[in-house]
C-alpha positions as semicolon CSV with decimal commas, in nm:
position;residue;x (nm);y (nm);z (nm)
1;X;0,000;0,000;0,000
2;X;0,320;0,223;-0,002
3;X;0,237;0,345;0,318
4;X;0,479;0,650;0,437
5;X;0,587;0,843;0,757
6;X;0,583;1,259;0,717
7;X;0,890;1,359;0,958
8;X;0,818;1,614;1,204
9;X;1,024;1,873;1,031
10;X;0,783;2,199;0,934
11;X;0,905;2,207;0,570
12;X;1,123;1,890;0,477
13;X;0,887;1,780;0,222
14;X;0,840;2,153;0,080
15;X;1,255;2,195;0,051
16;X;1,320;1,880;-0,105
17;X;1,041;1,923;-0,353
18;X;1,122;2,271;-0,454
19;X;1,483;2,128;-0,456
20;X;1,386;1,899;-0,754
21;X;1,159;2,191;-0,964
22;X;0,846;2,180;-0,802
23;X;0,663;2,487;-0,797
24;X;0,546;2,571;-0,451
25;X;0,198;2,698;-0,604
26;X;0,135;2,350;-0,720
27;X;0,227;2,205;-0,336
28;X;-0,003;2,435;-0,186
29;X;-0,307;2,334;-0,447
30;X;-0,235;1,977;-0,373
31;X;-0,223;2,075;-0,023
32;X;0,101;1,951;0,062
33;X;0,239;2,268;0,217
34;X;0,043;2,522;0,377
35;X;-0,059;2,883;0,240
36;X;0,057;3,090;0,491
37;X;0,370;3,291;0,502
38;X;0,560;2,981;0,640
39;X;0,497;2,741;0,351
40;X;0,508;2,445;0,626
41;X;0,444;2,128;0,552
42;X;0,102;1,992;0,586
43;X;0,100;1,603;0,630
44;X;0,438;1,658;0,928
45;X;0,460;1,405;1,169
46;X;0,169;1,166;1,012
47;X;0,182;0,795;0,881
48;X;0,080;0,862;0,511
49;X;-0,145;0,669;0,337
50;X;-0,110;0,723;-0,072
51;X;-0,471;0,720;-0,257
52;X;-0,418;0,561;-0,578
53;X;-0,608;0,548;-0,898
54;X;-0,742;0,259;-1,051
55;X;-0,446;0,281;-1,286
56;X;-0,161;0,307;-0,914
57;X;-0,123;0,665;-1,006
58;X;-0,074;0,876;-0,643
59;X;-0,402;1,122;-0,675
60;X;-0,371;1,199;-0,344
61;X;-0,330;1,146;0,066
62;X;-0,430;1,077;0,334
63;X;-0,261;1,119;0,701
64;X;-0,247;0,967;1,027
65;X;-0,128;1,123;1,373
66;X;0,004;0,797;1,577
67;X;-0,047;0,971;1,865
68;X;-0,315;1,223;1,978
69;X;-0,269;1,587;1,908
70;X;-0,496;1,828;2,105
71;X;-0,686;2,105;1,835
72;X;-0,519;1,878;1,542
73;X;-0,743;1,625;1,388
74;X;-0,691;1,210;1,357
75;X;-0,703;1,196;1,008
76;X;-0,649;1,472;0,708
77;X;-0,679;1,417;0,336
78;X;-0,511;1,577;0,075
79;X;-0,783;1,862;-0,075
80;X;-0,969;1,785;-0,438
81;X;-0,747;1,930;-0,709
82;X;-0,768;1,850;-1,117
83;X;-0,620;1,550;-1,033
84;X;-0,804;1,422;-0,723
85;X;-1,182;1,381;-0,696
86;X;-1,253;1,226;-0,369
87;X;-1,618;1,142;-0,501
88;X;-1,442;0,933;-0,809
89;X;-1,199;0,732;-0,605
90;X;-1,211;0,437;-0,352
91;X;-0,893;0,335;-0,166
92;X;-0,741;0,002;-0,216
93;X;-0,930;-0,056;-0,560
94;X;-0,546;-0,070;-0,758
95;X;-0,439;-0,348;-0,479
96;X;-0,812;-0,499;-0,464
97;X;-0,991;-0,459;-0,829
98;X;-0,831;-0,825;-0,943
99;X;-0,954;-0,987;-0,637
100;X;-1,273;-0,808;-0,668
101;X;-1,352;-0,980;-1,004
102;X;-1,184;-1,325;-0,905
103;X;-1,454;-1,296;-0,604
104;X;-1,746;-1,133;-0,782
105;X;-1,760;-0,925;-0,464
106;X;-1,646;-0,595;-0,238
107;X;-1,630;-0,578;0,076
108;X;-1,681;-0,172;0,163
109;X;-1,544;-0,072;0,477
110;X;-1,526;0,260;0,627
111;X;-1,102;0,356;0,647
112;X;-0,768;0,283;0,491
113;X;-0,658;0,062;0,792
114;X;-0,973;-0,130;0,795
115;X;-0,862;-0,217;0,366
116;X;-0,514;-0,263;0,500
117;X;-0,575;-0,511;0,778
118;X;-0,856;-0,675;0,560
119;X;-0,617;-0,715;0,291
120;X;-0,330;-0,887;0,500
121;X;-0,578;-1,095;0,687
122;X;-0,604;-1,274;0,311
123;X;-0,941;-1,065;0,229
124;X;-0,794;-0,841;-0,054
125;X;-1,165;-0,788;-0,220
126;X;-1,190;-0,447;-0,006
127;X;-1,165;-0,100;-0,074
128;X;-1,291;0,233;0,106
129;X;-1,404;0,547;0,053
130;X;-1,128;0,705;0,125
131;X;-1,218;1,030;0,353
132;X;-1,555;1,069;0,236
133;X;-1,936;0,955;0,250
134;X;-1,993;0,720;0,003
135;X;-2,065;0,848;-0,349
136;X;-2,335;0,763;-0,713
137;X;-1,956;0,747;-0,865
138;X;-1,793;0,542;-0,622
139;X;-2,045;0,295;-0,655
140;X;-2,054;0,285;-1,024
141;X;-1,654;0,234;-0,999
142;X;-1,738;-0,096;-0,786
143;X;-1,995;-0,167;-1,050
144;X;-1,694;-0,162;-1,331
145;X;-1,554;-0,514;-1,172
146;X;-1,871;-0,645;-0,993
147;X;-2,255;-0,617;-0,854
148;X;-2,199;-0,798;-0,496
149;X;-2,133;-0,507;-0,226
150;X;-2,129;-0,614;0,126
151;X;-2,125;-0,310;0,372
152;X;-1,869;-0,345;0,678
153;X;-1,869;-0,048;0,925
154;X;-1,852;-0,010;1,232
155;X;-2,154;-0,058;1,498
156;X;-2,157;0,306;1,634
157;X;-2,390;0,562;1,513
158;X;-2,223;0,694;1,223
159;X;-2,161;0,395;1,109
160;X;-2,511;0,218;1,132
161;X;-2,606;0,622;0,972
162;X;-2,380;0,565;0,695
163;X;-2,524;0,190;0,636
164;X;-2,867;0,309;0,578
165;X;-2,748;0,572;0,359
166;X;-2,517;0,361;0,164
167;X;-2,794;0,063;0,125
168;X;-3,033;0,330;-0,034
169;X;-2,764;0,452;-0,279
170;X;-2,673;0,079;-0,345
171;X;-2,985;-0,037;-0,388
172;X;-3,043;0,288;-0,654
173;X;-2,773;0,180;-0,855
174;X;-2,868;-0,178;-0,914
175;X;-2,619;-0,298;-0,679
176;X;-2,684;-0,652;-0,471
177;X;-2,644;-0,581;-0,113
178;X;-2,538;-0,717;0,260
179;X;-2,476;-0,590;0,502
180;X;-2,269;-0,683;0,865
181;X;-2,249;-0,439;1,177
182;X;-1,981;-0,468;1,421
């Protein structure tokens, strides 16, 4: 999954890619370094999980804090640009896509570790939707390699909220459904 660690340097990542041509409007539009005055680094001291396209081309990222920040959020995701539409794109679909179609079914779970662990536990027919509530276009990307969606989030509220959401959308687009609550 090409999984990465940020440093916790405020502008390695900015340096080394202005270093090798990068211009540093393009970093901040892909949301890699920050706007302000600084230009720090956005993803610093985060495990970093790389969003691929169906093709393995990076679109975009997401990042992880190992341990708690106060006033910083868990997770952050790189912002939409030309190049990344959060709504198009499902993470682990480049690992899982053959699997998928070997299995004539996806498992949809709710976050890149959930695909990750899934994956090494020898279930590699999984993807997520990578930072956002499930989409009409993520679900027609499933459709591409089969019909068979079974839903596995979590048993909290948001995720029992976001089953009965994604069972109607689904069920719209002609999808067979299951679902299991943890």
């Amino acid at each position: 999954f090409r999984l990465g660690y940020a440093p916790k340097s405020w502008n390695n990542l900015g340096d080394y890619a202005k270093e090798k041509g990068y211009k540093e409007e393009y970093l901040q539009t892909l949301g890699l370094v920050s706007k302000s005055e600084r230009k720090t680094d956005i993803f610093r001291e985060r495990v970093m999980f790389p969003i691929l396209g169906t093709s393995g081309r990076v679109l975009g990222f997401g990042g992880r804090y190992l341990i708690k920040k106060e006033n910083s959020p868990k997770y952050i995701n790189s912002p939409e640009s030309e190049i990344y539409l959060k709504r198009e794109v499902l993470y682990g679909l480049f690992q899982g896509k053959q699997h998928i179609i070997k299995e004539d079914e996806c498992f949809l779970v709710e976050g890149y570790t959930d695909v990750i662990s899934l994956f090494q536990a020898g279930i590699p027919n999984v993807v997520s939707s990578s930072g956002t509530s499930l989409t009409s276009e993520q679900i027609r990307l499933i459709r591409r390699f089969t019909k068979k969606v079974t839903l596995l989030y979590d048993g909290d509220a948001a995720g029992i909220n976001a089953s009965f959401r994604g069972i109607d959308m689904l069920l719209e687009e002609g999808m067979e459904v299951r679902v299991v609550l943890f």
